[in-house]
C-alpha positions as CSV (number, residue, x, y, z in Angstrom):
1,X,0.0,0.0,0.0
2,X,3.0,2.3,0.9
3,X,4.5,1.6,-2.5
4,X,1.2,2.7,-4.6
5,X,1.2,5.8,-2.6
6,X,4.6,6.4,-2.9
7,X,4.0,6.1,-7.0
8,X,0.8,8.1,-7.5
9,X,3.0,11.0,-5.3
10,X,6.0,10.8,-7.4
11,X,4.4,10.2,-11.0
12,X,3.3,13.8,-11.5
13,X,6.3,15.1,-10.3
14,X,8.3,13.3,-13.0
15,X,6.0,14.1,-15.8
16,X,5.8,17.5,-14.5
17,X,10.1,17.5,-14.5
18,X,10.2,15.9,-18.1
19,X,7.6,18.7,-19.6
20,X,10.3,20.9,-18.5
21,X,13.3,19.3,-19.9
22,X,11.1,19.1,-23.0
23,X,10.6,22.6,-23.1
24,X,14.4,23.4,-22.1
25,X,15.3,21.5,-25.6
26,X,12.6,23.1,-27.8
27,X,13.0,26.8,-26.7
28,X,17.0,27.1,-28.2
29,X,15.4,26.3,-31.8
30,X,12.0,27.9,-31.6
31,X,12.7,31.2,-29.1
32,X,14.1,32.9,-32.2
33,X,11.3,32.3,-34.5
34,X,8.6,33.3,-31.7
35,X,10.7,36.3,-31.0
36,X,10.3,37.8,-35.1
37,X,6.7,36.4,-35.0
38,X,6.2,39.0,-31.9
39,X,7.8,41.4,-33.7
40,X,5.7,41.4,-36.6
41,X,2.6,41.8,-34.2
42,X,3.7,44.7,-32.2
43,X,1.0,47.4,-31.7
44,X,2.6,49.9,-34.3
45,X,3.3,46.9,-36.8
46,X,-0.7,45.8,-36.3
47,X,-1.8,49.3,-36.8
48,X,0.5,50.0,-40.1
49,X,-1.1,46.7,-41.3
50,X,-4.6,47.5,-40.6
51,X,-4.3,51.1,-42.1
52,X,-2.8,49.3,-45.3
53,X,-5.5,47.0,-45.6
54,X,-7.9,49.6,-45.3
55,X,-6.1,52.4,-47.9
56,X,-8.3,52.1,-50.8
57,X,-6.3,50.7,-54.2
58,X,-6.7,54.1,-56.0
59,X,-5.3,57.1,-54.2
60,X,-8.0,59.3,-55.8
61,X,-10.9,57.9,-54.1
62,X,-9.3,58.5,-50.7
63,X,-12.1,60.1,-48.3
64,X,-11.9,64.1,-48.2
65,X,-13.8,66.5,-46.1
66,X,-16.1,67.5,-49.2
67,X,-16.7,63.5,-50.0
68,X,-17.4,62.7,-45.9
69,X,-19.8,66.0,-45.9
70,X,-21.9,64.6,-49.6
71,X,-22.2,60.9,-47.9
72,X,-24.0,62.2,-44.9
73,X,-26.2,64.1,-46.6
74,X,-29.9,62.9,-46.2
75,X,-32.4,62.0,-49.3
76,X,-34.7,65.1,-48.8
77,X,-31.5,67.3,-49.0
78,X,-30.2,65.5,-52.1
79,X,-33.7,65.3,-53.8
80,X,-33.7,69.2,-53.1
81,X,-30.3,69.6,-54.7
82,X,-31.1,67.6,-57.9
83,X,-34.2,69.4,-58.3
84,X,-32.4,73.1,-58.2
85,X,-29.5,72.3,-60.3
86,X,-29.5,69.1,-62.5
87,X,-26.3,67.2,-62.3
88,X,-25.6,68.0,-58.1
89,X,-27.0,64.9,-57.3
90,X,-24.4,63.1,-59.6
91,X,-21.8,65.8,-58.1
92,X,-23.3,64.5,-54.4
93,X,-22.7,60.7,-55.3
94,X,-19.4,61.3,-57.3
95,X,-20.3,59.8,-60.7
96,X,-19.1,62.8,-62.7
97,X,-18.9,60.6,-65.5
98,X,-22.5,61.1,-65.6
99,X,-22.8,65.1,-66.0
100,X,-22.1,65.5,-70.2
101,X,-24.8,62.8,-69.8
102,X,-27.1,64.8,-67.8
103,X,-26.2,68.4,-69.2
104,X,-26.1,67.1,-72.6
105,X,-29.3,65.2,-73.1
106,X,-31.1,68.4,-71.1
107,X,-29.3,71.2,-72.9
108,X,-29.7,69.9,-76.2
109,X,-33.2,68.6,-75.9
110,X,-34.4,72.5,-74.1
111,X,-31.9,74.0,-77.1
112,X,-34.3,71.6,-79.6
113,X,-37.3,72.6,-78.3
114,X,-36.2,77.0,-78.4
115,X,-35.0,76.4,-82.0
116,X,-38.5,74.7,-83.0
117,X,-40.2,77.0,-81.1
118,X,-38.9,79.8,-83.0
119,X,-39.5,78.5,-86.2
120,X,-43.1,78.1,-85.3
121,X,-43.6,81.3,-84.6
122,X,-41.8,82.3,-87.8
123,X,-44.5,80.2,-90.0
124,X,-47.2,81.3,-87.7
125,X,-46.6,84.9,-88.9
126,X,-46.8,84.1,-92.4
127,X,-49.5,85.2,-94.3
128,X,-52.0,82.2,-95.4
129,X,-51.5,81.0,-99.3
130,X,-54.9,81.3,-101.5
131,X,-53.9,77.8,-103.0
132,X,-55.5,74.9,-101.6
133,X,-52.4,72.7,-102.2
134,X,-49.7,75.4,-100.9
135,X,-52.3,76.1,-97.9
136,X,-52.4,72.5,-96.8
137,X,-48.4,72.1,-97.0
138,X,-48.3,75.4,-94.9
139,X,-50.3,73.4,-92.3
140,X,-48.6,70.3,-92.5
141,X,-45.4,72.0,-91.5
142,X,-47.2,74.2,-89.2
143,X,-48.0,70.8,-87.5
144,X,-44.4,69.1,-87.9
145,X,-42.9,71.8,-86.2
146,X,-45.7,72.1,-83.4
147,X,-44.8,67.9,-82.9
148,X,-40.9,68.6,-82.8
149,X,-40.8,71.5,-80.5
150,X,-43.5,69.4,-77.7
151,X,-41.4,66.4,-78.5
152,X,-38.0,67.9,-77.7
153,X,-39.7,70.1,-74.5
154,X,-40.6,66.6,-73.3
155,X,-37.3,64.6,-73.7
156,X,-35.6,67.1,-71.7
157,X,-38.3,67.1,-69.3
158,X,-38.0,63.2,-69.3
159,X,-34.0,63.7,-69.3
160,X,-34.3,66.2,-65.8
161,X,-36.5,63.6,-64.4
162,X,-34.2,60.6,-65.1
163,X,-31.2,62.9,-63.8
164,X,-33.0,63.4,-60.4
165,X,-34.5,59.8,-60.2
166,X,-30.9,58.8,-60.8
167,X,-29.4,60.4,-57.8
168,X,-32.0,59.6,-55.6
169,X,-31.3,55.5,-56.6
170,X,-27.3,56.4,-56.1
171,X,-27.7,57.8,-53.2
172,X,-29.7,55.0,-51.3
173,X,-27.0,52.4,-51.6
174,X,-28.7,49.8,-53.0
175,X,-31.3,50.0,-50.0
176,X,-35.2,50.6,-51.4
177,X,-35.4,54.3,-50.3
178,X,-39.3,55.8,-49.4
179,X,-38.1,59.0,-51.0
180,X,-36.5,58.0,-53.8
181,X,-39.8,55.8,-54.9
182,X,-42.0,59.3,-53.8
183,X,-39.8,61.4,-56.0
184,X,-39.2,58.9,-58.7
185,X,-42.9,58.4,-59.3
186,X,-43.9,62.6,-59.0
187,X,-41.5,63.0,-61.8
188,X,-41.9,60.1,-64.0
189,X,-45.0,57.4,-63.3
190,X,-44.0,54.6,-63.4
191,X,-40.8,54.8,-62.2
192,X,-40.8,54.4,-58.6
193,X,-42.2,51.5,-59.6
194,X,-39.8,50.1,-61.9
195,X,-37.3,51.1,-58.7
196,X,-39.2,49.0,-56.1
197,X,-39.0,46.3,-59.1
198,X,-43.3,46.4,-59.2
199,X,-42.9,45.8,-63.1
200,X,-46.2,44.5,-63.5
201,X,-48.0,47.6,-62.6
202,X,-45.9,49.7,-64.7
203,X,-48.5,48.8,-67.7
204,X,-50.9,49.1,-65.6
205,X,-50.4,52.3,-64.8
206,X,-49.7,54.0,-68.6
207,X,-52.2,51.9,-70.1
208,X,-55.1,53.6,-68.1
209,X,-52.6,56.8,-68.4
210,X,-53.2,56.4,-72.3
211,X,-56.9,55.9,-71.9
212,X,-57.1,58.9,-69.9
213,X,-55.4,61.2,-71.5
214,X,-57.2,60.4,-75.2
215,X,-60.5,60.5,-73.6
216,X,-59.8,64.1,-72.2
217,X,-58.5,64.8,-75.7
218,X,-61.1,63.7,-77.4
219,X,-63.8,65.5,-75.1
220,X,-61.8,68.7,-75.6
221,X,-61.9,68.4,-79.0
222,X,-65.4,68.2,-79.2
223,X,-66.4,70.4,-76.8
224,X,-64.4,73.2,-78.5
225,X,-67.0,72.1,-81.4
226,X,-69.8,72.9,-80.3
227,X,-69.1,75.6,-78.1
228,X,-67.6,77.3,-81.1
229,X,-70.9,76.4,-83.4
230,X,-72.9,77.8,-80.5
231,X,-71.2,81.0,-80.7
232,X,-71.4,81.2,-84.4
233,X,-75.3,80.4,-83.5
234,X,-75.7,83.0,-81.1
235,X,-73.8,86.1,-82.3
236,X,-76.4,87.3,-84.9
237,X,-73.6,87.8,-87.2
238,X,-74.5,86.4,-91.2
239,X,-71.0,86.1,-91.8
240,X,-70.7,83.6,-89.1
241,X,-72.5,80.3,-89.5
242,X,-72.3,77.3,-87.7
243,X,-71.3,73.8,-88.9
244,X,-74.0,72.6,-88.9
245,X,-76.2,75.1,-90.7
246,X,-79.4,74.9,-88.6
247,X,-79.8,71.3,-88.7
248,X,-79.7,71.6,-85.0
249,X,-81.4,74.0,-82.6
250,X,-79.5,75.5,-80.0
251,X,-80.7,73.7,-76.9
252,X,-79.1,70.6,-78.7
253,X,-75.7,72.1,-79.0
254,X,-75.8,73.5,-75.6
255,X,-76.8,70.1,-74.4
256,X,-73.7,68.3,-76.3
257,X,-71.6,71.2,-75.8
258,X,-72.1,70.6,-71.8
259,X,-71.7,67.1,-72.1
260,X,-68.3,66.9,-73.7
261,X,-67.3,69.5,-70.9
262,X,-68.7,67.6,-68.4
263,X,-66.8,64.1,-69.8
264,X,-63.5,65.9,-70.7
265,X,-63.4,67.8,-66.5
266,X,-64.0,64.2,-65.5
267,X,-61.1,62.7,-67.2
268,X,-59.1,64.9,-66.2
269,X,-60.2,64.5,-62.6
270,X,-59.1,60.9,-63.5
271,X,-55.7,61.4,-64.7
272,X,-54.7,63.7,-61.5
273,X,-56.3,60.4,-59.6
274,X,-54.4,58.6,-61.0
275,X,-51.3,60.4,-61.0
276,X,-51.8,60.5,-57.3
277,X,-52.2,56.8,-56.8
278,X,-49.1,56.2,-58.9
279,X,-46.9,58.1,-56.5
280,X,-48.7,56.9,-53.2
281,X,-48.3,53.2,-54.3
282,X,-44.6,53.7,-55.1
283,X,-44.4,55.4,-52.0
284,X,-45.9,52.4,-49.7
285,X,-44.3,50.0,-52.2
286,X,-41.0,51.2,-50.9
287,X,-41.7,51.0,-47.0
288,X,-43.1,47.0,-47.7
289,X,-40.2,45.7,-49.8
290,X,-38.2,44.8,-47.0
291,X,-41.9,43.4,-45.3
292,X,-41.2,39.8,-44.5
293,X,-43.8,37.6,-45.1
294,X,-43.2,34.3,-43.8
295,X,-44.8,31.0,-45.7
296,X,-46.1,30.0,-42.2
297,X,-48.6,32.6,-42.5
298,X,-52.0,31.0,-43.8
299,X,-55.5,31.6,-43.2
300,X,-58.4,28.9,-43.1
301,X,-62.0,29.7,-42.7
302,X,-64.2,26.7,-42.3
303,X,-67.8,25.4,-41.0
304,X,-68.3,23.7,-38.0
305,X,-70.9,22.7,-36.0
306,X,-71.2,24.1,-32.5
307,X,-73.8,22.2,-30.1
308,X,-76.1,24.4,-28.1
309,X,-75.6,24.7,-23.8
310,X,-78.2,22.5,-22.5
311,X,-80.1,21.4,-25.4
312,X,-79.5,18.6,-28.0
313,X,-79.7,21.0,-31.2
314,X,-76.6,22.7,-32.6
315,X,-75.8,25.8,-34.7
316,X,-73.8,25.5,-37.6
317,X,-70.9,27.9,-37.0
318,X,-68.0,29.1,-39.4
319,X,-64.7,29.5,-38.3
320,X,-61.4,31.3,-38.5
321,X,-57.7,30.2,-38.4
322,X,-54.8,32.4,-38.6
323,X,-51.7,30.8,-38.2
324,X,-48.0,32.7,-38.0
């Protein structure tokens, strides 16, 4: 018994003294190596790596005072500078590659539109030509021109929208802004849309835009009809007669007259609706994109039959199950 004492006493002790010789004969060969490897990881050496790691790879994009001041900018403020000056939200977000873009499509689209608009009112103040055939090429370019001075007004209306729409996106980071959907949609429909990636309501949305808009035409243009034969009607002037020459009495053209007026207020009440809805949906589009909704979440209604207290007769029930 004194001997197994004497060994579980003793055994520790030599495995304890041979871990130390072990470590006497490793440290001559590996002290040196540990030594550099502490070196390398001194406090100044772990900060000079750190800040190299972290220097961008193009000494251009380093981070300045003016950059630092345009990233903490928020989206109203940004929305507000596009708006003012087109191209300062590119400025803002530093894709300068995009200003000739921006400047150039609107500057040559508002220069379009000035130059057209000139030469309309240059053929405008030409005297009409007695020859039916010379008369109606004076109106065909009177309406070409007309067509290419709206159609360039609009591109660089289209182009300042893009531009503002395109900060906005830039701006966010890749994260589905609120704003950048509201201000996307005001100034384009459709496109706050298109940002929250709703595609499918995008032809939604200028299909019953295109409805709209010819229905308020149309009523427009025949409301202008009428009203103008009821002048010519009413003016007791024989120089002045009416379309249609009497075949209809005057409480019949008032009657169509306020008809058309009536049709053409309502479709436009319809396109401001609409307009409206465009941006409100973009708007709550935005704030639910990041909504998670979990396949868990059902809903089951069904009948059941729930005995009356006390008697033997039951009422037919139906019931609801939500489960999340």
């Amino acid at each position: 018994m004194k001997h197994i004492l004497l060994f579980v006493f003793l055994l520790p002790l030599a495995l304890l003294s041979k871990a130390q010789d072990s470590v006497r004969l490793i440290a001559p060969q590996e002290m040196e190596r540990l030594a550099d490897s502490l070196a390398v990881l001194t406090p100044e050496a772990a900060i000079a790596s750190s800040s190299d790691e972290l220097r961008p790879l193009n000494p251009s994009l380093q981070t300045t005072p003016f950059r630092r001041f345009c990233d903490t900018l928020s989206m109203s403020w940004t929305a507000l500078s596009a708006l003012v000056l087109p191209g300062a939200g590119q400025v803002i977000n530093g894709d300068y590659w995009k200003l000739p873009l921006v400047w150039g499509s609107i500057g040559g689209f508002t220069y379009g539109g000035v130059y057209f608009n000139r030469r309309l009112n240059a053929l405008s103040n030409e005297p009409l030509l007695t020859d039916a055939a010379l008369r109606l090429e004076q109106e065909s370019r009177l309406t070409e021109t007309r067509y290419l001075r709206n159609g360039c007004f609009a591109a660089a209306a289209v182009s300042y929208s893009f531009s503002v729409a395109d900060a906005l996106i830039s701006h966010s980071r890749g994260y589905i802004s609120p704003t950048a959907a509201l201000f996307s949609s005001a100034l384009l429909p459709g496109l706050g849309q298109l940002y929250t990636e709703m595609y499918w309501k995008i032809p939604v949305i200028y299909g019953a835009g295109v409805f709209l808009v010819s229905q308020f035409m149309r009523m427009d243009q025949l409301y202008r009809r009428f009203d103008k034969a009821l002048t010519y009607l009413v003016d007791e002037r024989p120089e002045t007669i009416d379309e249609f020459e009497g075949k209809r009495s005057r409480q019949d053209i008032e009657y169509f007259r306020d008809y058309y007026r009536r049709n053409r207020d309502l479709s436009l009440l319809g396109i401001s609706l609409l307009y409206f809805l465009n941006v409100v949906d973009a708007y709550v589009g935005a704030h639910l994109y990041y909504w998670n909704v979990d396949s868990n979440l059902a809903m089951r209604v069904y009948p059941s039959f729930a005995p009356q207290w006390g008697g033997q007769n039951g009422v037919l029930a139906l019931n609801l199950n939500l489960s999340f």
